[in-house]
C-alpha positions as CSV (number, residue, x, y, z in Angstrom):
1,X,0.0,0.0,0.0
2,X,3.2,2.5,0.6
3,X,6.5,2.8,-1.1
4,X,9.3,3.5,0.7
5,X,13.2,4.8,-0.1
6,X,15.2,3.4,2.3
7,X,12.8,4.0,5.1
8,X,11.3,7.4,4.8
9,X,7.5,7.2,3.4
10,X,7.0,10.2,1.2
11,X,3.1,11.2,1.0
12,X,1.8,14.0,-1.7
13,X,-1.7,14.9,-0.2
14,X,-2.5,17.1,-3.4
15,X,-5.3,16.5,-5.9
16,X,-4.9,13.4,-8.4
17,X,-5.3,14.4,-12.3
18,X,-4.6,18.3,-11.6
19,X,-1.4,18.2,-9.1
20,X,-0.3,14.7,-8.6
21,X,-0.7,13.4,-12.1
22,X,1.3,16.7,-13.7
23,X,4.2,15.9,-11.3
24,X,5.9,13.8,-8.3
25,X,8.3,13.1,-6.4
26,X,9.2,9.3,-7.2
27,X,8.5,7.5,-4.7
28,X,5.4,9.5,-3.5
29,X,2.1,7.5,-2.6
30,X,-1.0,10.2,-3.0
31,X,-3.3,10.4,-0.5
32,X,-5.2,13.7,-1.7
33,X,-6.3,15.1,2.3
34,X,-9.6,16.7,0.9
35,X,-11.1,13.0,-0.5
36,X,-12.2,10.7,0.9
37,X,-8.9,8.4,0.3
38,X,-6.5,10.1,2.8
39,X,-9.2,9.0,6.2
40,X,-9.7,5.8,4.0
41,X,-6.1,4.8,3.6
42,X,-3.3,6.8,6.1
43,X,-3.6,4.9,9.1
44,X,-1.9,1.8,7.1
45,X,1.2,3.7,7.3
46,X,3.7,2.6,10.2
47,X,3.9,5.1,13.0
48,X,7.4,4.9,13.4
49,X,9.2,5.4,10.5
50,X,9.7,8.8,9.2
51,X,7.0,10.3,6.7
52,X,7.5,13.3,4.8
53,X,4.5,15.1,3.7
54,X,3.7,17.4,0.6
55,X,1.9,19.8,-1.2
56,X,1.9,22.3,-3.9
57,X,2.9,24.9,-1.2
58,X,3.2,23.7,2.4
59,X,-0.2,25.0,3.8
60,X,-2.1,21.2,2.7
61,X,1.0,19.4,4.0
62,X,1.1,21.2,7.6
63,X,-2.9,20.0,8.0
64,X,-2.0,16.4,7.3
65,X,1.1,16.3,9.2
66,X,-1.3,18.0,12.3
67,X,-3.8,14.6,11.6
68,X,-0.9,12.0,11.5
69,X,0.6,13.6,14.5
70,X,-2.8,13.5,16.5
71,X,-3.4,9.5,15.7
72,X,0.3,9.0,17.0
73,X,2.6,9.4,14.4
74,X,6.1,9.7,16.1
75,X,8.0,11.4,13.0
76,X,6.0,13.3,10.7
77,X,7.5,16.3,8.3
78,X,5.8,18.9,6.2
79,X,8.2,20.0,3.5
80,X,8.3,24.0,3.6
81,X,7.5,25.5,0.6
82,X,5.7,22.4,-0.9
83,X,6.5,21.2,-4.4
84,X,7.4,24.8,-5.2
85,X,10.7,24.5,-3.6
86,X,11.8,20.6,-5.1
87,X,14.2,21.0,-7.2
88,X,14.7,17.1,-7.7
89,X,13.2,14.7,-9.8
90,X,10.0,15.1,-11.1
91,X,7.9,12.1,-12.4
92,X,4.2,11.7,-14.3
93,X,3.2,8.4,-13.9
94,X,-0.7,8.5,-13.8
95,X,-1.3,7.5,-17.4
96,X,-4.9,7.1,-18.4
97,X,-6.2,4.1,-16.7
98,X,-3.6,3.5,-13.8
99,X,-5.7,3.4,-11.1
100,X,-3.5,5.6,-8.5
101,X,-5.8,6.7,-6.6
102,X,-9.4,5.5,-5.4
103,X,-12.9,7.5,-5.0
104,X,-15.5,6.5,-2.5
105,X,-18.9,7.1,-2.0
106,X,-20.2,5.3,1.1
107,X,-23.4,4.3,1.8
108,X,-23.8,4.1,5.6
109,X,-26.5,2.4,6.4
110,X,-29.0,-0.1,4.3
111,X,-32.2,-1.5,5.6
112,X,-34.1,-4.4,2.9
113,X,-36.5,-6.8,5.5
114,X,-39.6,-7.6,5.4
115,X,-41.3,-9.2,8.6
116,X,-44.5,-8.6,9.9
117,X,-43.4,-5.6,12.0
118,X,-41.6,-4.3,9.2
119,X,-40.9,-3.7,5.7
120,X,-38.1,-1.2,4.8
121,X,-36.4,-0.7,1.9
122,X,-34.1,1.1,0.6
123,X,-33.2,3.3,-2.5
124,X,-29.9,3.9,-3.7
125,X,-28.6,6.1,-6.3
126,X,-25.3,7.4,-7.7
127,X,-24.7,9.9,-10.2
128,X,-21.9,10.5,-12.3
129,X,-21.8,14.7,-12.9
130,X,-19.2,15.0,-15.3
131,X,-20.2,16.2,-18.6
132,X,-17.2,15.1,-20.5
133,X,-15.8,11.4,-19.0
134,X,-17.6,8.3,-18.3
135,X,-17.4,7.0,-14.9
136,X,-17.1,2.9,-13.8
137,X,-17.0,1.3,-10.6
138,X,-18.1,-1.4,-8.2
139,X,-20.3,-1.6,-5.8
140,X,-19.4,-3.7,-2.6
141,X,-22.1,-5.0,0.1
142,X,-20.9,-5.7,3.4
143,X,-22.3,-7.0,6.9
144,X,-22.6,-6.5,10.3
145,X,-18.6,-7.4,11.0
146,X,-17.2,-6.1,8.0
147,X,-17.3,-9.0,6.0
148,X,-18.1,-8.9,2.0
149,X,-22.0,-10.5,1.5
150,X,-23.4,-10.9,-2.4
151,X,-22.1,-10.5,-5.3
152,X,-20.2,-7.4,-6.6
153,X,-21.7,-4.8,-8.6
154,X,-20.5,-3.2,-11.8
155,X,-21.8,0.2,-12.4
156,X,-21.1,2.1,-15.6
157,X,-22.5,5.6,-16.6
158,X,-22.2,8.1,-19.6
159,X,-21.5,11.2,-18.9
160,X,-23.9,12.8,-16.6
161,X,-25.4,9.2,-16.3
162,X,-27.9,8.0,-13.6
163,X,-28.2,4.9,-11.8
164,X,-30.8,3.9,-9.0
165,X,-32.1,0.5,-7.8
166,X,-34.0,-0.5,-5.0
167,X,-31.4,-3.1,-2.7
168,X,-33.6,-6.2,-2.9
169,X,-34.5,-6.0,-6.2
170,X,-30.9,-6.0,-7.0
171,X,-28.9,-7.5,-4.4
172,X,-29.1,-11.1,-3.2
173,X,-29.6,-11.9,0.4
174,X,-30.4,-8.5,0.9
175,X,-31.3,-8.3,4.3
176,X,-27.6,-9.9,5.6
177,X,-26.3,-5.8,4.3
178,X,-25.6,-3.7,6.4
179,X,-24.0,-1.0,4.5
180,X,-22.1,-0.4,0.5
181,X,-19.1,0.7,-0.3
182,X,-18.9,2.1,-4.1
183,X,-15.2,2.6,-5.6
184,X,-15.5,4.7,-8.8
185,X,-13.1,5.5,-11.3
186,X,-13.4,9.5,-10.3
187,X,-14.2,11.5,-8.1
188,X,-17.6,13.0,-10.1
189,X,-19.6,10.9,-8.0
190,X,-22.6,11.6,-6.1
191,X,-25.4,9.4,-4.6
192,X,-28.1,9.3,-2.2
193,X,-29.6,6.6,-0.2
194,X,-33.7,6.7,0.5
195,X,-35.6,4.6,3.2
196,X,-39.2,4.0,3.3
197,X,-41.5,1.3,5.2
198,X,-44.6,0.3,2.7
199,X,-46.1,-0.7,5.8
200,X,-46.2,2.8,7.2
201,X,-47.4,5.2,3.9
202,X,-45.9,8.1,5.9
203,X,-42.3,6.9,6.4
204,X,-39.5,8.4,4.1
205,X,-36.5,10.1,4.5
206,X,-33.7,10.4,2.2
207,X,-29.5,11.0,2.7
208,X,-26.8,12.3,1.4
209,X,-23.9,9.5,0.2
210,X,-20.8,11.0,1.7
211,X,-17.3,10.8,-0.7
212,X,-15.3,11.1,2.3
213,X,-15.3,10.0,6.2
214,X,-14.8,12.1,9.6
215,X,-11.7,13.3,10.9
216,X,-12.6,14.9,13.7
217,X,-15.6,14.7,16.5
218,X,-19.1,13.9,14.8
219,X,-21.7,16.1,15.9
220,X,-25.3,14.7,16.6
221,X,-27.2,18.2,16.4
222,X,-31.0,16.9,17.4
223,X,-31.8,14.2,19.2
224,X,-35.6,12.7,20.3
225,X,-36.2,10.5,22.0
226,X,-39.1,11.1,24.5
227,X,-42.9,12.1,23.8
228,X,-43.3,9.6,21.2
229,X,-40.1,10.3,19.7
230,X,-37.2,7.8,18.6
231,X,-34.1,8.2,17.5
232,X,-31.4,6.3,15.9
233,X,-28.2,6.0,14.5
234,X,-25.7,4.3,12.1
235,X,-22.2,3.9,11.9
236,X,-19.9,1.9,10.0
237,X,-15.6,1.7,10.8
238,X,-14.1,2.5,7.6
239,X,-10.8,2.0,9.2
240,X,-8.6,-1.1,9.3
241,X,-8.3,-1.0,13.3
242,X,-11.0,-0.9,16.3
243,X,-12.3,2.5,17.5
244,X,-13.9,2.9,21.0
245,X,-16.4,6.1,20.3
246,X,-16.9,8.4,23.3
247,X,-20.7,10.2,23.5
248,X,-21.1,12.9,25.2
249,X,-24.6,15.0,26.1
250,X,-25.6,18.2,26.4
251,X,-27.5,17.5,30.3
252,X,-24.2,16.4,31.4
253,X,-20.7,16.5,30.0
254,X,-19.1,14.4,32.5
255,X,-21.7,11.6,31.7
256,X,-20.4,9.7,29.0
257,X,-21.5,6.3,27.0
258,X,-19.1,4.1,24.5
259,X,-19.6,2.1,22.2
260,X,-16.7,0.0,19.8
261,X,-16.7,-0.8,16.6
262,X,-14.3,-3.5,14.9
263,X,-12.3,-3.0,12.1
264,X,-15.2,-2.4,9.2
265,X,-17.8,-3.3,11.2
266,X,-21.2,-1.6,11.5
267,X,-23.3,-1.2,14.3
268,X,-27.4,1.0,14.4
269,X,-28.6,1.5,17.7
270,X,-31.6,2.9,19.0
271,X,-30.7,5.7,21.5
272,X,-33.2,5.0,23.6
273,X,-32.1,1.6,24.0
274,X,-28.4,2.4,24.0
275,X,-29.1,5.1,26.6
276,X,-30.9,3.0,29.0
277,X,-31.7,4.2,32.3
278,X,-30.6,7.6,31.6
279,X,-33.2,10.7,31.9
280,X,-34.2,10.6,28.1
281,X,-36.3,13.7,28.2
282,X,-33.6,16.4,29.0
283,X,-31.2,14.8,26.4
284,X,-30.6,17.0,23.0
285,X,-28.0,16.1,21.1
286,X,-24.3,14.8,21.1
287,X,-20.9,14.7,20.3
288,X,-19.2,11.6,19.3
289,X,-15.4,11.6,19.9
290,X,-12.7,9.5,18.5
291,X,-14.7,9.2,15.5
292,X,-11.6,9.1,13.0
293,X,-12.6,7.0,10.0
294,X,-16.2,7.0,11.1
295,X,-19.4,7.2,8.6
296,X,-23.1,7.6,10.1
297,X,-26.0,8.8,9.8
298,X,-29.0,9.6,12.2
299,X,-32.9,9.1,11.9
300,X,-35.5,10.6,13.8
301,X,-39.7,10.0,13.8
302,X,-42.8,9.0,15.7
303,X,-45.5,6.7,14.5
304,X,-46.2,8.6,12.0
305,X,-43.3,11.1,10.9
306,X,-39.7,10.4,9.4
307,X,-36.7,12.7,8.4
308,X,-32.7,12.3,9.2
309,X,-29.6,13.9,8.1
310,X,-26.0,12.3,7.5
311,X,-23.5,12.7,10.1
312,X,-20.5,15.2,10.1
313,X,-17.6,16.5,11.9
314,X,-18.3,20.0,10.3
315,X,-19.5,23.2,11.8
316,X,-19.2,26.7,10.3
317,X,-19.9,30.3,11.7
318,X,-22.3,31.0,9.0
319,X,-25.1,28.6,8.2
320,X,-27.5,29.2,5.5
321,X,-31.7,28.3,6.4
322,X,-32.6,28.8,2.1
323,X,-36.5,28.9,2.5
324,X,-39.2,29.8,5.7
325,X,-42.8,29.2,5.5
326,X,-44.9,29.4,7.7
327,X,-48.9,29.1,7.6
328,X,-51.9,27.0,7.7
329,X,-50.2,24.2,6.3
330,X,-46.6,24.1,6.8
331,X,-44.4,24.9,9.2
332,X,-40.7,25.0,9.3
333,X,-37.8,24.5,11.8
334,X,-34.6,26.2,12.7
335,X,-31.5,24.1,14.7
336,X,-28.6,25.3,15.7
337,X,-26.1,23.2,17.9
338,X,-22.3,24.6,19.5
339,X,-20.9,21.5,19.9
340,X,-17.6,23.2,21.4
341,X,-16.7,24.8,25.1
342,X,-17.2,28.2,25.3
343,X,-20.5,30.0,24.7
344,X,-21.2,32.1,21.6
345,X,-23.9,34.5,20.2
346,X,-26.0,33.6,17.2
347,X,-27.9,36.6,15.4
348,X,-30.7,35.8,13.1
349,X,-30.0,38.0,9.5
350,X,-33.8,37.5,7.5
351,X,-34.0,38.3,3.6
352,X,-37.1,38.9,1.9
353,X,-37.4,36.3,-1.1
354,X,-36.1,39.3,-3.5
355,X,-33.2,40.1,-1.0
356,X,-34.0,42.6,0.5
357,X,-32.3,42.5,4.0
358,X,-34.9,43.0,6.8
359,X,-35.0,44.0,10.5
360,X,-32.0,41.4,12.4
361,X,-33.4,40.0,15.9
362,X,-31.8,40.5,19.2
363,X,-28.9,38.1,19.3
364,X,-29.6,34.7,21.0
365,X,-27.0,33.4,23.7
366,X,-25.9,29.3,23.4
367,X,-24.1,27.9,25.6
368,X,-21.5,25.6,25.6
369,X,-22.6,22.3,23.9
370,X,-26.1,24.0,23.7
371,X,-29.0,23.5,21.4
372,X,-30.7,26.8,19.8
373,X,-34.0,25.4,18.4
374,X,-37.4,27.0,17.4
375,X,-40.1,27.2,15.4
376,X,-40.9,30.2,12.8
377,X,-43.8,30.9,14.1
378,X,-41.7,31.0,17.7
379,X,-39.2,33.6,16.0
380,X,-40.6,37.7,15.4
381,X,-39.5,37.4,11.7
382,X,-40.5,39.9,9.2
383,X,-43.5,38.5,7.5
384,X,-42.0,38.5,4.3
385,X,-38.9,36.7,5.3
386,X,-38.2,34.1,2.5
387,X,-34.9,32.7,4.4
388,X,-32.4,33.7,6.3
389,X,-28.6,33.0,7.8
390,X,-27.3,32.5,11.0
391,X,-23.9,34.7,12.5
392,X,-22.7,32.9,15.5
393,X,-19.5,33.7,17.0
394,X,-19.1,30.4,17.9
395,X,-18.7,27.0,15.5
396,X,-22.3,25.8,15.4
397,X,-23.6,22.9,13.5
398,X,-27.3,22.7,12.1
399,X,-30.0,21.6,10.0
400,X,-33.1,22.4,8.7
401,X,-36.6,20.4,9.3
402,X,-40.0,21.2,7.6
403,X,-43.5,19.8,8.4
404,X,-47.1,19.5,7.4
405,X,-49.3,20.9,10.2
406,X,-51.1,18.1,10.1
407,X,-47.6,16.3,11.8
408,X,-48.2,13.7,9.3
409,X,-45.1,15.0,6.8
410,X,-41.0,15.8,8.1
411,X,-38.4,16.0,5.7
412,X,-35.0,17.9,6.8
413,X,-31.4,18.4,5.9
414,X,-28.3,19.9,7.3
415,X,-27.6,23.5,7.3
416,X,-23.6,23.2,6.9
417,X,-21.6,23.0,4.2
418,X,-24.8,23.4,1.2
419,X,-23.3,26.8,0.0
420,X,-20.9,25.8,-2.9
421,X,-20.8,26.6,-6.8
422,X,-22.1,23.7,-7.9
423,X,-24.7,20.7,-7.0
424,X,-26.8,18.6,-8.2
425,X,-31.0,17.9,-7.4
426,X,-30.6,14.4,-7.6
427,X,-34.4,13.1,-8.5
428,X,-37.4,14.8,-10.1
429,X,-40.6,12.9,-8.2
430,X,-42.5,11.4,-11.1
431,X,-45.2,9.9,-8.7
432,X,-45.4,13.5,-6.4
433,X,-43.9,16.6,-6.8
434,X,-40.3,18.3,-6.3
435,X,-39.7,21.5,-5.6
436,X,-36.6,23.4,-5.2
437,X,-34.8,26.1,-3.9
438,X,-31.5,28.6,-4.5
439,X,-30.1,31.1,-2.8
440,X,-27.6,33.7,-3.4
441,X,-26.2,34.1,-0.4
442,X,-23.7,37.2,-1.0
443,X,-24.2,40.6,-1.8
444,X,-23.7,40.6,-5.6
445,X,-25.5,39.8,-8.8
446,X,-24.6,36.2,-10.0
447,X,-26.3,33.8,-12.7
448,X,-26.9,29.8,-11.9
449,X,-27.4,27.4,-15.1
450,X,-29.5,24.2,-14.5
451,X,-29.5,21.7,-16.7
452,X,-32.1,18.4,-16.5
453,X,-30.6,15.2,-17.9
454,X,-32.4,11.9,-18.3
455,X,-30.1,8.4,-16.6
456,X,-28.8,8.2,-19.9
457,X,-27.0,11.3,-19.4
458,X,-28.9,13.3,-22.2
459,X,-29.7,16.4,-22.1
460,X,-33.5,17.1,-22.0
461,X,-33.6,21.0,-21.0
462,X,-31.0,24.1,-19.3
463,X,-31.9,26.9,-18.4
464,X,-29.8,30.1,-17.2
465,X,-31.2,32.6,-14.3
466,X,-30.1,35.4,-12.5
467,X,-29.8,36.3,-8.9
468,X,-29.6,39.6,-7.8
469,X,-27.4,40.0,-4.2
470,X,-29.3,37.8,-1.5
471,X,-32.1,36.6,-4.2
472,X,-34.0,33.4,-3.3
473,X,-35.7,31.5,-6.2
474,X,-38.1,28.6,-4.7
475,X,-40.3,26.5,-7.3
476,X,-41.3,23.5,-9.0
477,X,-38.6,22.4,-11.7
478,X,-41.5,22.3,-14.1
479,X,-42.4,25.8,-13.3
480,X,-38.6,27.1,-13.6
481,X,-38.4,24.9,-16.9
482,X,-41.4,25.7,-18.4
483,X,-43.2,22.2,-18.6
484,X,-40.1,21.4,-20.9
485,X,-39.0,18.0,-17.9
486,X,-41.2,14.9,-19.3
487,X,-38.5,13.0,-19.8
488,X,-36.2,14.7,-16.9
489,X,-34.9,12.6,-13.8
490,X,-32.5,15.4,-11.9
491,X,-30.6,18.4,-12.2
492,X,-27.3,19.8,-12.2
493,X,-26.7,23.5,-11.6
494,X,-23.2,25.7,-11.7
495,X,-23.5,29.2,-10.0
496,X,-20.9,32.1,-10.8
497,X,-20.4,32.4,-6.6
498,X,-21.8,30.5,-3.6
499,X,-25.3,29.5,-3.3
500,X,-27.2,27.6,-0.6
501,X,-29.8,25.1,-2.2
502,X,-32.0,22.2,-1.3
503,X,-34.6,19.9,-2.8
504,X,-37.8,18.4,-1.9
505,X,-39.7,15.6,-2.5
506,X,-43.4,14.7,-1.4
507,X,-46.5,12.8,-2.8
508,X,-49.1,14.0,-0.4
509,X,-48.3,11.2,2.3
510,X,-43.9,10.9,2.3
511,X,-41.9,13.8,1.8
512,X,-37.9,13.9,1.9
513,X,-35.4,16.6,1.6
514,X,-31.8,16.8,0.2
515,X,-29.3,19.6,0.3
516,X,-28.0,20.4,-3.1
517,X,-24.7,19.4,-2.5
């Protein structure tokens, strides 16, 4: 797995085809520190022999070294000045086809039973969002422990090509997977997984497929699990060595539960259960430490109610909340969570759907590892907010829940890390409705092209709007497209700056959300 020149390991932790590819060191294994391979793959390097670590210009290099050092890496170097200042040997050895370097997307969790308490299934899809190479790979299925179950899984798409499947149509012994592991070709992958129970016409809720895993403490922003409310979780050991995870509450800090996971293994618990004979009804959410190499996701409902979000070790100062409503028959839901140790101040900054800025609220104080979470209706907003951000001084994590009033419908979707230049809506609801939403979420005029493609990859309809500083735009596709999406199954969209966006999905009876990126 690691080359080695006498014995120092030399690591390049920049990008693939646009660094790596153009121009080595010999010797040099790539681990690329913002995929998903560097978590996957450093921790089979041996902690005492020395490792020298590089980038194009040191900054890269000085974050890797930080992470080696922290799992217990005895002599870890970051070469100053990066690739910048070699003046050795350069090699290109990445031809087309040499498979230097892997690309994940994980799928976390998969549930495929049917008993007579149950029947979940589970819908996966992956996405290949280049417009100009094909993308291959293989889809693995594993169990409980880690082990490989079924039979492997070739997947090939066209350019922008599609693929979804339902897990026991398409797997065998479906119900012996836990989770899937997908290895493509590059990293132009995206995917979802979706989880409904025909025995319960109300239960959906659909996730994000993450392309890398956690490096850092996962934060569990909401948790229920009283008044009719469960929660649970999923987690999966990406890593080639046990972890013992640390879980600490928000009612008491020095309270702490652990749970360990083998090498590859997976484990879903139901809090509830896991948290026996605690005081369930003061518990809000979590923070689960030595989570290095660590893949989840959480689910939360009642009887009749379902939503979730993927878990992250992420937080941001700045999260984006890209559409309110609030009446008769919807309401929406705004969580904010400082997973760290000092207190912080969040202020609420409402636009009107236009962007206009509107009147800010008195700041809110939240406490350390804290939990800031209301209703709309709860909140003195402007009536003609249309969305709004949140300032904290802090790091805060988040997410976003919406509702029918009826509390027969919850979909949600986390708040951090949706602002980006590009993204994909990643299914148009043939048997419901999808809506969608984009925010501009800086000052200036920008444009955002959307483009609807069919699983083939072809093209079916684009379409080219602008955003004036702070602008929301909230729709139907069909609406935005102008009945032109018959043939349409998602859509891709490229921004000239940042915007926040998320989807939708409902049918009258399920509804699911997923961020745009």
């Amino acid at each position: 797995m690691y080359l080695q020149n006498d014995k120092l390991i030399v690591v390049d932790v920049r990008e693939k085809k646009s660094e790596y590819c153009n121009g080595h060191i010999p010797c040099a294994i790539n681990l690329p520190i913002n995929t998903s391979v560097f978590g996957q793959e450093f921790m089979i390097l041996p902690k005492d022999d020395p490792i020298l670590v590089v980038c194009r210009s040191g900054s890269r290099s000085a974050k890797a070294s930080k992470i080696l050092t922290e799992h217990g890496y005895k002599n870890v170097y970051s070469m100053k000045g990066g690739m910048f200042a070699w003046t050795g040997e350069r090699i290109a050895t990445c031809e087309e086809g040499n498979d230097c370097q892997r690309n994940y997307l994980y799928f976390p969790h998969i549930a495929s039973v049917a008993s007579d308490d149950d029947d979940w299934e589970t819908e996966i899809a992956i996405i290949n969002t280049s417009a100009e190479t094909s993308l291959s790979g293989i889809i693995k299925s594993y169990n409980e422990v880690g082990k490989q179950v079924g039979e492997l899984k070739e997947i090939d798409l066209k350019p922008n090509g599609r693929y979804e499947t339902k897990i026991g149509e398409t797997f065998s012994d479906p119900e012996l997977i836990s989770y899937l592991i997908f290895t493509a070709s590059s990293d132009q992958a995206y995917g979802y997984l979706k989880f409904y129970d025909s025995s319960n016409a109300s239960y959906r809720v659909a996730i994000p497929a993450p392309a890398t895993v956690n490096h850092d403490d996962i934060i569990i922003s909401h948790i229920a699990v009283s008044d009719g409310w469960w929660t649970g979780i999923s987690l999966v050991n990406t890593t080639n060595e046990s972890r013992t995870l640390t879980f600490t509450f928000n009612n008491d800090p020095t309270k702490v539960k652990t749970l360990t996971l083998a090498a590859g293994a997976h484990q879903a618990k139901d809090l509830a259960k896991f948290l026996d004979g605690w005081q369930l009804d003061e518990i809000e959410s979590a923070v689960i430490s030595n989570a290095q190499g660590i893949i989840g996701l959480e689910i939360f409902g009642n009887s009749n109610q379902l939503s979730g979000v993927l878990l992250r070790d992420t937080t941001a100062q700045t999260l984006s909340y890209p559409h309110i409503t609030s009446d008769q028959n919807w309401w929406t839901g705004i969580v904010a969570f400082n997973a760290g140790t000092s207190a912080g101040t969040l202020t609420i900054k409402p636009y009107a759907e236009d962007g206009s800025p509107l009147a800010e609220m008195e700041p809110f104080e939240i406490g350390a590892k804290e939990r800031f979470v209301r209703a709309v209706s709860q909140l003195d907003l402007p009536a003609e907010t249309g969305w709004l951000a949140i300032e904290s001084t802090v790091p805060i994590s988040g997410f976003e829940p919406f509702g029918t009033s009826d509390n027969l419908q919850l979909a949600g979707y986390t708040c951090v890390g949706i602002d980006g230049m590009s993204g994909v809506f990643p299914k148009l609801d043939k048997s419901g409705w999808s809506g969608i939403a984009l925010v501009n979420t800086s000052s200036g005029k920008i444009s955002v092209t959307l483009n609807a493609y069919r699983n083939d990859g072809r093209l079916v309809a684009a379409k080219t709007l602008p955003l004036t500083g702070f602008q929301k735009i909230v729709d139907e596709p069909k609406i935005i497209f102008d009945n032109e999406l018959d043939s349409a199954i998602y859509i891709t969209y490229k921004a000239t700056a940042p915007v926040a966006a998320f989807q939708l999905n409902g049918d009258g009876e399920m509804l699911d959300a997923l961020p745009g990126r």
